[in-house]
C-alpha positions in Angstrom: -145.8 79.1 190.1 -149.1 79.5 189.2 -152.6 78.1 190.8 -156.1 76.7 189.8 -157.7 78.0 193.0 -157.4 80.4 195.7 -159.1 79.3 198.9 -159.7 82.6 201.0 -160.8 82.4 204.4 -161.2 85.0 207.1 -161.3 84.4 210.7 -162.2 85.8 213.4 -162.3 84.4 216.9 -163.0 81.1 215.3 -161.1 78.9 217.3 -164.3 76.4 217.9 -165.0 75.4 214.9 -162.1 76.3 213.0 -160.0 72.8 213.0 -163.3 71.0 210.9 -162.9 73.4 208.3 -159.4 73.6 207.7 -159.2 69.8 207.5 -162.1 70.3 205.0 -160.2 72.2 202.3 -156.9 70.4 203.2 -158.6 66.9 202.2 -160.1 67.8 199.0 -159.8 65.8 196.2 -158.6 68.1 193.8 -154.5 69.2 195.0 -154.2 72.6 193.0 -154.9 75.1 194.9 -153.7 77.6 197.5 -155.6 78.2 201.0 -155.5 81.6 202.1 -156.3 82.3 205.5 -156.5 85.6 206.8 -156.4 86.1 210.8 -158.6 89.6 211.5 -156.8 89.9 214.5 -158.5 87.4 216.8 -158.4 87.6 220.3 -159.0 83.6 220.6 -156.5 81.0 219.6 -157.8 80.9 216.3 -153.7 82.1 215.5 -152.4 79.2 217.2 -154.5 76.7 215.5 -154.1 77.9 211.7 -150.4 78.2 212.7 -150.4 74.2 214.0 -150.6 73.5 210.0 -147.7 72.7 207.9 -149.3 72.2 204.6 -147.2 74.4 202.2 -150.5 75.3 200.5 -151.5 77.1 203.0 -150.2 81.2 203.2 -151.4 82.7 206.5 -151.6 86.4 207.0 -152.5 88.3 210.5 -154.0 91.5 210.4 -152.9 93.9 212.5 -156.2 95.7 213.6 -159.4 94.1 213.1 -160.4 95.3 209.4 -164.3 93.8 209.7 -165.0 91.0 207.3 -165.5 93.5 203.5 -162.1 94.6 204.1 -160.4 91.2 204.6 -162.3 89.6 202.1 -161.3 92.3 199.4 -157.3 91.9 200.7 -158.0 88.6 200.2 -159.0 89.4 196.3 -155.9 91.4 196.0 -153.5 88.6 197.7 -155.5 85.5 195.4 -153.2 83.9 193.1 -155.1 81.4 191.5 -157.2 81.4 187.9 -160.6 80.6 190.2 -160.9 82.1 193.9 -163.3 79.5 195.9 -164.6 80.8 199.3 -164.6 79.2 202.4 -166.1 80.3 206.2 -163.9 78.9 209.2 -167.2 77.5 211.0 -168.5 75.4 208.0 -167.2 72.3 206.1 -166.5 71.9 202.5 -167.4 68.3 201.2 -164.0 66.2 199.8 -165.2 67.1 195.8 -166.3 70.3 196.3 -163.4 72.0 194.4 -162.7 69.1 192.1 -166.8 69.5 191.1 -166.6 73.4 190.8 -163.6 74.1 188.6 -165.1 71.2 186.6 -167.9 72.9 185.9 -166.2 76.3 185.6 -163.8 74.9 182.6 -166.3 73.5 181.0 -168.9 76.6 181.1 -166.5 79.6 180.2 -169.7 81.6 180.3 -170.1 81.7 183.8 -167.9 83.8 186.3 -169.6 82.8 189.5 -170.4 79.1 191.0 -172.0 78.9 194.1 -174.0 75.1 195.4 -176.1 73.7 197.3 -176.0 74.1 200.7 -176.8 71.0 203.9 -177.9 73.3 206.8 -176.7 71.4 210.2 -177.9 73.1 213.9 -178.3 71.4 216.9 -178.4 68.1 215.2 -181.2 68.8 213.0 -180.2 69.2 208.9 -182.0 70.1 206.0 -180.7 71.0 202.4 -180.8 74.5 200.4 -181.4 73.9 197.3 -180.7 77.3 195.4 -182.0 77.5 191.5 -179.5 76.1 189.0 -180.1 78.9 185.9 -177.9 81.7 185.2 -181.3 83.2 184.0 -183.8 82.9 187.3 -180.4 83.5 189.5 -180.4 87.0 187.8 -184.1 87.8 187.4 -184.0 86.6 191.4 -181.6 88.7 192.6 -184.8 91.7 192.4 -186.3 89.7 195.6 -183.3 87.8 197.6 -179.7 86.3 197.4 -179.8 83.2 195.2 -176.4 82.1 196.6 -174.6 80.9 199.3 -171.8 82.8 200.1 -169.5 80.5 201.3 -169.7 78.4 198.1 -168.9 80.6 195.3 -166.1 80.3 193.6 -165.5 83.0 191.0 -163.4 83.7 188.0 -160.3 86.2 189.2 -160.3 87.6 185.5 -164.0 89.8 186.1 -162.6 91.2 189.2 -161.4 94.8 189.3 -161.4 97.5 191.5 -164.6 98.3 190.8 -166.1 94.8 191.3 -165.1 94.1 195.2 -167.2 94.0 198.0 -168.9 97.3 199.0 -168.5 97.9 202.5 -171.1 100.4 202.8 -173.8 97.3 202.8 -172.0 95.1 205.9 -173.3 91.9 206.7 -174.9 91.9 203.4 -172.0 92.4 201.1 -172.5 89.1 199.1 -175.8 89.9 198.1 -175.1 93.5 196.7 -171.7 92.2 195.2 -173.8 89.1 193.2 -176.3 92.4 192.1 -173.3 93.8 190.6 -171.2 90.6 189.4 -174.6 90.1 187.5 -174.0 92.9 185.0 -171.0 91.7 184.0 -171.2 87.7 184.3 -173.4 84.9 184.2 -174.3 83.2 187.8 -175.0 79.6 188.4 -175.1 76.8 191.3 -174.1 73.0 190.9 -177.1 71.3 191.8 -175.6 69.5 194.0 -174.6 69.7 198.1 -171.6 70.0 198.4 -170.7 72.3 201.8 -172.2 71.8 205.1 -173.5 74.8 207.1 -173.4 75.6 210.4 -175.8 77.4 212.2 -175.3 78.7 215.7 -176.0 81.7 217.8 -172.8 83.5 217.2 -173.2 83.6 213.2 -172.5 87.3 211.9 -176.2 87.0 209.9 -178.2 86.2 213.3 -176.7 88.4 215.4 -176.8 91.1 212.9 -180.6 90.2 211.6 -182.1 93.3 211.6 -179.0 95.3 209.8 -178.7 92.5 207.1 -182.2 92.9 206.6 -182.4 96.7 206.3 -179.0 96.7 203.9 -180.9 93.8 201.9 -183.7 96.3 201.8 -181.8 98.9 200.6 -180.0 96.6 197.4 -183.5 95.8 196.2 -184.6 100.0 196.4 -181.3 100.1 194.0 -182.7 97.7 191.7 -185.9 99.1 191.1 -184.1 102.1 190.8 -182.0 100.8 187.8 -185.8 99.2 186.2 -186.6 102.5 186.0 -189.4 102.3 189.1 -188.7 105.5 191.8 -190.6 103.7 194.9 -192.6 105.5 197.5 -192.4 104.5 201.1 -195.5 102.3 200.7 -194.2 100.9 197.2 -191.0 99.7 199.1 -193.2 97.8 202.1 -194.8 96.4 199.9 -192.0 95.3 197.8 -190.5 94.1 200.9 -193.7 92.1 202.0 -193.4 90.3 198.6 -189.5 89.3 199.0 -190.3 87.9 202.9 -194.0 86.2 202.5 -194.4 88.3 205.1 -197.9 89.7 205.6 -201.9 89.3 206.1 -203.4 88.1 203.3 -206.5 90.2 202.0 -207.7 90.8 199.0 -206.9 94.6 198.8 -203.2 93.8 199.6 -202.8 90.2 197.2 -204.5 93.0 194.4 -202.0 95.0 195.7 -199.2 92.3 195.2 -200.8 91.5 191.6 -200.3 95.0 190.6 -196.9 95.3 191.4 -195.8 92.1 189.9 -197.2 93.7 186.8 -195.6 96.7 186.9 -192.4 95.1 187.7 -192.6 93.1 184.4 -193.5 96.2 182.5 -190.8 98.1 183.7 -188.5 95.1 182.6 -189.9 94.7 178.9 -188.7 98.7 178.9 -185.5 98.6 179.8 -184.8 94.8 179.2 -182.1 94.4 182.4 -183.7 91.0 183.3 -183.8 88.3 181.0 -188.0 88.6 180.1 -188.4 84.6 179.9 -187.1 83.9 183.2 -188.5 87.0 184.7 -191.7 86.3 183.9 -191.3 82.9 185.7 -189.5 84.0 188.7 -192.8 86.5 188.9 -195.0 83.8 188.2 -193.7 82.0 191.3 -194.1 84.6 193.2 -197.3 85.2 192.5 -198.4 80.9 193.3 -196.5 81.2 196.5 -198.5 84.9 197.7 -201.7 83.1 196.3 -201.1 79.9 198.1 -200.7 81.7 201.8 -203.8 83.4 200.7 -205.8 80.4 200.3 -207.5 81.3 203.7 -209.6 83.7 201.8 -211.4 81.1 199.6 -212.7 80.3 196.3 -211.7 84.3 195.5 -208.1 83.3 196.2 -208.3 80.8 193.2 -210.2 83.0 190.7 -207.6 86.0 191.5 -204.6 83.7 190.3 -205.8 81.7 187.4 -207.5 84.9 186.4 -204.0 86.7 186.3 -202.1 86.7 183.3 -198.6 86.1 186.1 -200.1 82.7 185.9 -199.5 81.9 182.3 -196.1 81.5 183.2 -196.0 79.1 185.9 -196.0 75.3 185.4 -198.1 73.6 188.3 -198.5 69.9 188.6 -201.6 68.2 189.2 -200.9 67.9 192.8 -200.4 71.2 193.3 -203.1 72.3 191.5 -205.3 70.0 193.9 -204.0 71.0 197.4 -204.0 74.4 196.0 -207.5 74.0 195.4 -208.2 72.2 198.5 -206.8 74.6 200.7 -209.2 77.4 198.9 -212.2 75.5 199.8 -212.8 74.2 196.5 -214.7 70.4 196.6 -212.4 68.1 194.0 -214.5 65.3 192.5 -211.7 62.4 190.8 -213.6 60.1 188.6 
């Protein structure tokens, strides 16, 4: 019998939060799919727990050494049964429509082979919402600076997947990122505007106690996208690069004409070889660009010359509000008659 969905889930010594999100996906509104866990040979009693479950839907699979979380997820790809596979983490908590609202979406934009949402961030009682951009166009053109997508969101088409497109393990605890770089190539990405899984943050998340890796293998997926833009990058060219993605750095004016440059070069490399939609490009630059200019505002009256003197800021929209704290924050006396 076939499926709408595949739920897959891999756990691994979960057993604290794992309850939460199993009742999560087993409450959902929409009834149609399948909820694949796969057990990476825990040491806890996350076994116990996923075994205390009747529901027929789900179909729980042990494996027998610990295969690290690329190699469950991909037998988890192989083992997926249904016409959309949604994923799920076994510390988080899908909201009671999230499926019903993402194959929804996904029937009625055939265009677009990965869904991802918005995201309510929860940690030590303290929540705030990720609120990821919405258009197949800037998720693509963004992918060149971060991941626009939270992982344990997506649900994807089964159809684009082959052999070819499953998660690379050479780039570990940042697989998602360089398998949405990929995924892009072939398919159009979106997110539903809307929260619809909460997000657990604790100390023994994968991305915090792996920081420093995830950020090096992020590094590494952006180096291959400038690659494929045609742009060989020194050591100095990839800092900087990097510096750009993070916001991180100490604004002067030698490095934000620095940061100008390359923004420049980046969109003439794209007009070349056309990978990135221009339009939305151009936007997702000019964004950039504010945001720079705006931690630069310490420098003054310059600061606000440099950017409006840019031609990156032709493409950004600003509202009169931002346009006046921007100003303020450079220095710059505002008389409103």
């Amino acid at each position: 019998m076939s499926t709408k969905v595949s739920v897959i889930m891999p756990v691994y010594n979960g057993e604290k939060y794992l309850r939460r999100a199993i009742k999560s996906i087993l409450n959902q509104s929409f009834a149609d799919f399948e909820f694949l866990i796969i057990d990476d040979a825990s040491t806890d009693k996350s076994r116990d727990i996923i075994q205390s479950y009747k529901d027929p839907r789900i179909r729980f699979i042990r494996n027998n050494t610990n295969l690290k979380i690329v190699l469950t997820l991909n037998k988890a790809l192989d083992l997926a049964q249904g016409e959309y596979i949604a994923r799920m983490d076994c510390d988080d908590i899908s909201l009671a429509d999230r499926l019903a609202k993402q194959v929804a979406f996904m029937d009625s934009h055939p265009e677009i082979g990965v869904c991802g949402t918005w995201v309510k961030i929860f940690k030590y009682g303290v929540r705030k919402v990720w609120r990821y951009p919405t258009e197949p166009g800037i998720i693509k053109s963004l992918l060149l600076f971060q991941c626009p997508l939270a992982h344990p969101t997506v649900m994807l088409r089964k159809k684009i997947l082959n052999k070819k497109l499953y998660y690379n393990p050479l780039y570990i605890y940042a697989e998602d990122y360089e398998f949405w770089t990929r995924l892009s190539k072939y398919t159009s990405i979106a997110n539903i505007g809307e929260v619809l899984l909460e997000y657990r943050r604790h100390p023994n998340q994968v991305s915090l106690r792996h920081e420093e890796e995830q950020m090096a293998t992020s590094d590494l997926i952006r180096k291959t996208q400038l690659l494929q833009l045609g742009i060989q990058p020194n050591d100095e060219e990839l800092k900087l690069h990097q510096a750009i993605c993070s916001y991180s750095f100490k604004a002067t004016q030698s490095f934000i004409e620095q940061c100008e440059m390359w923004l420049l070069r980046l969109k003439t490399a794209n007009n070349v070889v056309s990978d990135l939609p221009q339009s939305e490009f151009m936007q997702v630059l000019a964004e950039r660009w504010f945001v720079i200019c705006n931690r630069a505002a310490n420098l003054g009256v310059w600061t606000w010359n440099r950017f409006w003197q840019s031609p990156l800021s032709s493409a950004i929209y600003l509202t009169w509000k931002q346009k006046i704290t921007f100003a303020l924050m450079c220095g710059i006396n505002i008389t409103l008659n």
